[in-house]
C-alpha positions as CSV (number, residue, x, y, z in Angstrom):
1,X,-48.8,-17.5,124.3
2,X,-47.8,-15.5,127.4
3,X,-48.5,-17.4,130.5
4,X,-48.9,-16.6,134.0
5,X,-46.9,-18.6,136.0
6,X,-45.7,-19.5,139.0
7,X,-42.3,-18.1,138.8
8,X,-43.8,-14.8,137.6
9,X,-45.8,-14.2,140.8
10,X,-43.8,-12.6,143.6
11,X,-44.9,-14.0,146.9
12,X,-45.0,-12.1,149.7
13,X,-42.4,-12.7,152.8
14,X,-45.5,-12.2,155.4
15,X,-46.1,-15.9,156.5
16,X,-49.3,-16.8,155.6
17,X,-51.0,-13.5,156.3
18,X,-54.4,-11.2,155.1
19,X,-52.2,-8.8,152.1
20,X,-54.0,-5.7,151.0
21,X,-54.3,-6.2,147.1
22,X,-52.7,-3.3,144.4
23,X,-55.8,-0.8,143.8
24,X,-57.0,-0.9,140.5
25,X,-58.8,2.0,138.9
26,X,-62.4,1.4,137.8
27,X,-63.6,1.2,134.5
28,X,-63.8,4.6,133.1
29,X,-66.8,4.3,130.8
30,X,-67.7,8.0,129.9
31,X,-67.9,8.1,125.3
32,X,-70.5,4.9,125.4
33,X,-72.9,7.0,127.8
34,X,-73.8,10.0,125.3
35,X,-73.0,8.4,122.1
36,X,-76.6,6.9,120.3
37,X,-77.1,3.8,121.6
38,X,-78.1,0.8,119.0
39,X,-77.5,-2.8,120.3
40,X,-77.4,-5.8,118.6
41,X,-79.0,-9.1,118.8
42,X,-77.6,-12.0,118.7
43,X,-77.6,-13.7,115.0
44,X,-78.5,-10.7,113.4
45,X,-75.8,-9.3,110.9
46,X,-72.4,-7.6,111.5
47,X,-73.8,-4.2,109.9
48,X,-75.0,-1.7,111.8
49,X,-77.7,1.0,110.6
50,X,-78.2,4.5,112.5
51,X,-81.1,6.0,110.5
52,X,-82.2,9.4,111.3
53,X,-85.2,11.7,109.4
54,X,-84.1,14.9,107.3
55,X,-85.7,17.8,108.3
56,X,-87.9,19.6,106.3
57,X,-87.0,22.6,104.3
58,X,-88.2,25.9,105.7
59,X,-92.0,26.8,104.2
60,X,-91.8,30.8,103.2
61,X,-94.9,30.6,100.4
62,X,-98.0,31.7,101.7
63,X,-101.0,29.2,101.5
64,X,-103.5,29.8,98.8
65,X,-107.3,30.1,99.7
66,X,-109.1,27.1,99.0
67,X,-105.9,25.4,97.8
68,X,-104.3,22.6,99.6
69,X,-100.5,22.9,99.3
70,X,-98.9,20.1,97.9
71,X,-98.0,16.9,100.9
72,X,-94.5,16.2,101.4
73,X,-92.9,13.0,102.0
74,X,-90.3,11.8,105.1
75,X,-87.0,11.2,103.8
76,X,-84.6,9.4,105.8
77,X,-81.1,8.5,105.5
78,X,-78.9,5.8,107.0
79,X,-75.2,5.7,108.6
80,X,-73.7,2.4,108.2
81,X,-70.6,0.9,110.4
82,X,-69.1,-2.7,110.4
83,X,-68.8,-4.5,114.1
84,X,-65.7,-5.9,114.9
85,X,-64.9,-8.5,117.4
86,X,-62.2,-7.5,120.3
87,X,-60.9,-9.7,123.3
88,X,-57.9,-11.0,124.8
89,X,-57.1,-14.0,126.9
90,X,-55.0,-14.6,129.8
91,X,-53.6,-17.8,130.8
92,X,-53.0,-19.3,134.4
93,X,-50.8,-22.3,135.3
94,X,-52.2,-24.9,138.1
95,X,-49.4,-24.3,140.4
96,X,-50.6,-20.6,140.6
97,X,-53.5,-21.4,140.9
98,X,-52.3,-23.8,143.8
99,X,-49.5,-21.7,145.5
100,X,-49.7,-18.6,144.7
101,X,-51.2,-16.6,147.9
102,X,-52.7,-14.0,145.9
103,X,-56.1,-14.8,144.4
104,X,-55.0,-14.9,140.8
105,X,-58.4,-15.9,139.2
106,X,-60.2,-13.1,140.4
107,X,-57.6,-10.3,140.0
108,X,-57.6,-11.7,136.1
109,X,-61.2,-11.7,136.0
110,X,-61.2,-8.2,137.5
111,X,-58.6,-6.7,134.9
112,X,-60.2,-8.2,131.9
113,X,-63.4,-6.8,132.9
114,X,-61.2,-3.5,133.3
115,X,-59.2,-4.2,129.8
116,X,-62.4,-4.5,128.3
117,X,-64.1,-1.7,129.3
118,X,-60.9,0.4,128.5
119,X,-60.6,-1.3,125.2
120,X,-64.2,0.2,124.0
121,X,-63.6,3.4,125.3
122,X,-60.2,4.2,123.6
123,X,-62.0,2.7,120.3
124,X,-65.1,5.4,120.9
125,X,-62.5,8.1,121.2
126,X,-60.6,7.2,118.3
127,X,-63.2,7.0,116.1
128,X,-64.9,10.8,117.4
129,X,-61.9,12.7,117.7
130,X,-60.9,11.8,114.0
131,X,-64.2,14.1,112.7
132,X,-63.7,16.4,110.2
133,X,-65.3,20.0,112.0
134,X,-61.6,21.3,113.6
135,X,-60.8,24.3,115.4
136,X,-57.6,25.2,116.5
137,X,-56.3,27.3,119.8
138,X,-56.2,30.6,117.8
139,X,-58.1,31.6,114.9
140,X,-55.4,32.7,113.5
141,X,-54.1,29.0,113.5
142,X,-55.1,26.8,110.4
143,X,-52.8,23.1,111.5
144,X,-52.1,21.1,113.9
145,X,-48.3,21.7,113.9
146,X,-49.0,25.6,114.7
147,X,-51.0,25.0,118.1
148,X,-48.9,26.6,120.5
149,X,-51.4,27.9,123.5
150,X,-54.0,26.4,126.1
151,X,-57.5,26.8,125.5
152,X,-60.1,30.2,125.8
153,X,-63.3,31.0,125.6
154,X,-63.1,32.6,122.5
155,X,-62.5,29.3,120.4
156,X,-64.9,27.6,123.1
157,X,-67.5,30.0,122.1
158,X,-66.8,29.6,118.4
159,X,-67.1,25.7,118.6
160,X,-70.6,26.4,120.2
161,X,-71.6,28.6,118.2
162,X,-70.7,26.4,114.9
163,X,-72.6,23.7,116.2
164,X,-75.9,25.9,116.9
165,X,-75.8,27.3,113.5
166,X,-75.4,23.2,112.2
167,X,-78.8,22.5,114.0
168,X,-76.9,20.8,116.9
169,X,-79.4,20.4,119.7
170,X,-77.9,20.4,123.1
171,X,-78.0,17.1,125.0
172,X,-80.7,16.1,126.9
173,X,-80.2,12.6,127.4
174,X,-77.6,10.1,128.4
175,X,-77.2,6.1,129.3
176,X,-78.0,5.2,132.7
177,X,-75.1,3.2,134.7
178,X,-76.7,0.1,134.9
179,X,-76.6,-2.9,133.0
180,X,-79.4,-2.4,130.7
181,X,-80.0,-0.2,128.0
182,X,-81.9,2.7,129.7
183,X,-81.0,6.5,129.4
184,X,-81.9,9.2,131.8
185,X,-82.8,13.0,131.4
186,X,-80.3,15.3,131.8
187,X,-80.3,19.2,131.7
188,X,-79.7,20.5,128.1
189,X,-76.4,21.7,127.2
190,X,-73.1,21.0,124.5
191,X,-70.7,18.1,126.2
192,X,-66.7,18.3,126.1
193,X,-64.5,15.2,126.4
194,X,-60.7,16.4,127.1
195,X,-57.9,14.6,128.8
196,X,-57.2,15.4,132.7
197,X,-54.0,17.5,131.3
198,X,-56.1,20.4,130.7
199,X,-58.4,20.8,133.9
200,X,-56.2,23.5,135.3
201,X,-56.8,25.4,131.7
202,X,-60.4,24.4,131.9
203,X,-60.3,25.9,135.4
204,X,-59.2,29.6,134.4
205,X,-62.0,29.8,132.1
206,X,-63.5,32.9,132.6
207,X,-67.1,32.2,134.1
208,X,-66.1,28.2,134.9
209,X,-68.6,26.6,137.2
210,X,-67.4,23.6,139.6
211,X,-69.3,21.0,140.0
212,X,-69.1,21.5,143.7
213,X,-71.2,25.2,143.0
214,X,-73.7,23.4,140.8
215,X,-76.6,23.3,143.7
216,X,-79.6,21.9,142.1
217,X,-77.8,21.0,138.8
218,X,-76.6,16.9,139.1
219,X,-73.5,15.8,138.0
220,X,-73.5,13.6,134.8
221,X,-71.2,11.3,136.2
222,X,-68.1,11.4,138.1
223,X,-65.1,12.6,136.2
224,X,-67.2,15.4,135.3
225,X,-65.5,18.4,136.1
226,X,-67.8,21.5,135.6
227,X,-69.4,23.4,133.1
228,X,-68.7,27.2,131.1
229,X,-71.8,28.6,130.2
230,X,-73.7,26.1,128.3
231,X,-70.8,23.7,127.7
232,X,-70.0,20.8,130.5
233,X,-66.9,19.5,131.0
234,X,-66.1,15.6,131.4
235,X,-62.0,14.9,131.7
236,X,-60.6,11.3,132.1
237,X,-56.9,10.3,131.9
238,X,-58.0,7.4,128.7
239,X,-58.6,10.4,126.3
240,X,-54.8,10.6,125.0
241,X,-53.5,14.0,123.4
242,X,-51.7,13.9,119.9
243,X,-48.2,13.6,121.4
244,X,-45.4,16.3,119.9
245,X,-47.8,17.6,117.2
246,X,-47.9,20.9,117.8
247,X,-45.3,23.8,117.3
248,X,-42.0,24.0,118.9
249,X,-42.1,23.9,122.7
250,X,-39.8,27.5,123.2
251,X,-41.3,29.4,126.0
252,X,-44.6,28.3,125.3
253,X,-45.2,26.8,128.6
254,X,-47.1,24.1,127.3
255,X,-46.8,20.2,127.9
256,X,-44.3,19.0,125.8
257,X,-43.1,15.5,126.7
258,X,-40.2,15.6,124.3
259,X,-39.0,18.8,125.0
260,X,-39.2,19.7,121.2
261,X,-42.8,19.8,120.0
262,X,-45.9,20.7,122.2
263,X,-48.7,18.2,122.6
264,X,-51.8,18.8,121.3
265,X,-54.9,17.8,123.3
266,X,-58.1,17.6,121.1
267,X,-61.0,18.7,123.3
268,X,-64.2,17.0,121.3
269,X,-67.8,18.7,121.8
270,X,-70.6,17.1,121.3
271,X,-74.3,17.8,120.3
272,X,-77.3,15.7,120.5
273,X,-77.2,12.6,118.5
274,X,-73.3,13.6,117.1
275,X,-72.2,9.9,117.0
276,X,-73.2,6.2,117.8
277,X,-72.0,2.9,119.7
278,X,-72.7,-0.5,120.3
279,X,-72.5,0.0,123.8
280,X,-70.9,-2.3,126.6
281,X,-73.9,-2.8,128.4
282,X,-76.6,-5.6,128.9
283,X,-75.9,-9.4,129.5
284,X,-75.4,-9.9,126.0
285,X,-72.9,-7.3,125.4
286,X,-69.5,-8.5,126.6
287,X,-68.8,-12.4,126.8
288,X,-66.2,-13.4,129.6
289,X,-64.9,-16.7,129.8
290,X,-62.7,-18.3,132.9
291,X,-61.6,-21.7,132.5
292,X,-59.9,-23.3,136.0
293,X,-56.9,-25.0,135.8
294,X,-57.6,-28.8,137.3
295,X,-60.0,-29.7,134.9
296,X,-58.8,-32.2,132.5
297,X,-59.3,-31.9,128.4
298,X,-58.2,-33.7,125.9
299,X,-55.8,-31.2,125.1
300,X,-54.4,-30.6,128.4
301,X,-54.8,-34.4,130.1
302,X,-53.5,-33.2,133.5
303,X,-55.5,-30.1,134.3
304,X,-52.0,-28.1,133.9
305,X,-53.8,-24.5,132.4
306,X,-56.7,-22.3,133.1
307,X,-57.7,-19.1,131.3
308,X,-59.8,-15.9,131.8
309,X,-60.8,-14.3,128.8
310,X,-63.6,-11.8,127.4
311,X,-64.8,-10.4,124.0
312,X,-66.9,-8.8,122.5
313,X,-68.6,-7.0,119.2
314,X,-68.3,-3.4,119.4
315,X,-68.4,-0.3,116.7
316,X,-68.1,3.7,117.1
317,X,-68.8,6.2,114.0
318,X,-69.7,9.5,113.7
319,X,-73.2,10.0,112.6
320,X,-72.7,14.2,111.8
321,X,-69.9,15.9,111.8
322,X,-71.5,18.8,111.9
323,X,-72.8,18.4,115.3
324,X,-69.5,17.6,116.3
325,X,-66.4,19.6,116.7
326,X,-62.4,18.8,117.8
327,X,-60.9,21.7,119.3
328,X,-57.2,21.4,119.3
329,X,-55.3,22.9,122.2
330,X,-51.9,22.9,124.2
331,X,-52.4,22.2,128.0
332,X,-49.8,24.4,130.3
333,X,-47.3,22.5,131.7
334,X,-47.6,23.0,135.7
């Protein structure tokens, strides 16, 4: 097991002075906040169950007089996905814990709170960017390995309009920052998760609204970057493009961090209700664990190890792929 030790630390040559710490970017929590929300309790089972009604079938027969037409019965079906279990452990030696200047417990406590939070959100996007409704940057395009231009409206347009004629309701709701559970009204509309690569794509999109120019509109959250008519845009640097899977780089212009084959960034909208998480809120969701070194154990008589640790139960699945839809797009290199 990797351990932290002394050694490893590098102490700084300022005698014995306040040091400004290495910033640290936040947790970027952005998949678990639309997705439908289902948490677990405790003792319960490792199964999870999203179970939504079918809709009824369109009534075109007229009614007959004096004749009751015949009742029809709710129908439900039921999306099942495993939880799995994900953590990781760090371990700290008592003469860091004793020498070392920087405060070593609580930067590990901070980064495993980071690492976990990262951990769920690259498991989210895995598991909603491998749906099965894919568009490509032309329509003339029918694979991956032929994606050789940035995004437009066009194909934007097209995704929309796919999901509308699926039944995909815009959506109206989201998970509220906090710890608990709660979600929050939001103002209808289709929501696209992209990687930071293709804001300055996003940005030439003919009608593209800022968030700055929203006015009365509010922001979903803070990596959102604006909207394009009823699509809103939400970009974070986690949500990693399919490296050298597109067409040869030539005078493309697009990202292309072999120089051979173009990226391909998979822009994933979303309609209401498209997919659901076990999300990394609530006391109950994530477990952390920090152990000081100094306290002796029968397996460590002298107190010579601590360890900061978390896990936690989590599970992403698509719940209709109709209501979702990967568009696959090159981003232009700048």
């Amino acid at each position: 097991m990797a351990q932290t030790s002394y050694g490893s630390i590098s102490q700084r040559t300022a005698a014995w002075a306040a040091t400004e710490m290495l910033e640290h970017a936040e947790p970027i929590l952005v998949l678990s906040k639309f997705g439908q929300s289902k948490p677990v309790p405790k003792n319960k089972a490792d199964t999870v169950k999203f179970r939504r009604p079918i809709p009824f079938t369109i009534s075109t027969a007229p009614l007959v007089e004096g004749a009751t037409p015949s009742s029809q019965q709710m129908q439900y079906e039921d999306v099942t996905v495993q939880l799995q279990q994900y953590g990781a452990v760090t371990e700290i030696t008592d003469k860091v814990d004793d020498l070392a200047e920087d405060p070593v417990l609580k930067d590990a406590s901070m980064l495993s709170g980071e690492q976990a939070a990262e951990t769920i959100e690259m498991i989210t996007w895995g598991a909603i960017k491998a749906g099965t409704n894919v568009f490509y940057d032309t329509k003339a395009h029918t694979t991956r390995a032929t994606v050789d231009s940035k995004i437009t409206l066009d194909r934007l347009r097209a995704v929309v309009r796919t999901l509308r004629a699926n039944r995909g309701k815009p959506v109206t709701s989201m998970l509220a920052s906090s710890p608990g559970y709660a979600t929050k009204a939001i103002e209808g509309g289709y929501i696209a998760f992209a990687h930071t690569d293709v804001e300055a794509d996003i940005r030439g999109l003919a009608g593209f609204t800022p968030v700055a120019s929203y006015g009365s509109r509010v922001p979903l959250c803070p990596e959102e970057l604006g909207s394009v008519e009823n699509v809103r845009f939400i970009l974070t640097p986690l949500l990693n493009p399919f490296q050298a899977a597109g067409a040869a780089v030539g005078s493309t212009g697009m990202i292309a961090d072999n120089a051979t084959n173009i990226d391909v960034y998979p822009v994933v909208v979303i309609a209401k209700e498209a997919y659901g998480v076990i999300p990394l809120k609530g006391r109950e969701a994530i477990t952390p664990t920090v152990l000081n070194p100094g306290v002796p154990s029968k397996s460590d008589p002298l107190g010579q190890v601590g360890f900061v640790g978390w896990k936690t139960y989590f599970a992403a699945k698509i719940l209709n792929e109709n209501w979702l839809a990967r568009l696959e797009v090159g981003a232009t290199a700048l």
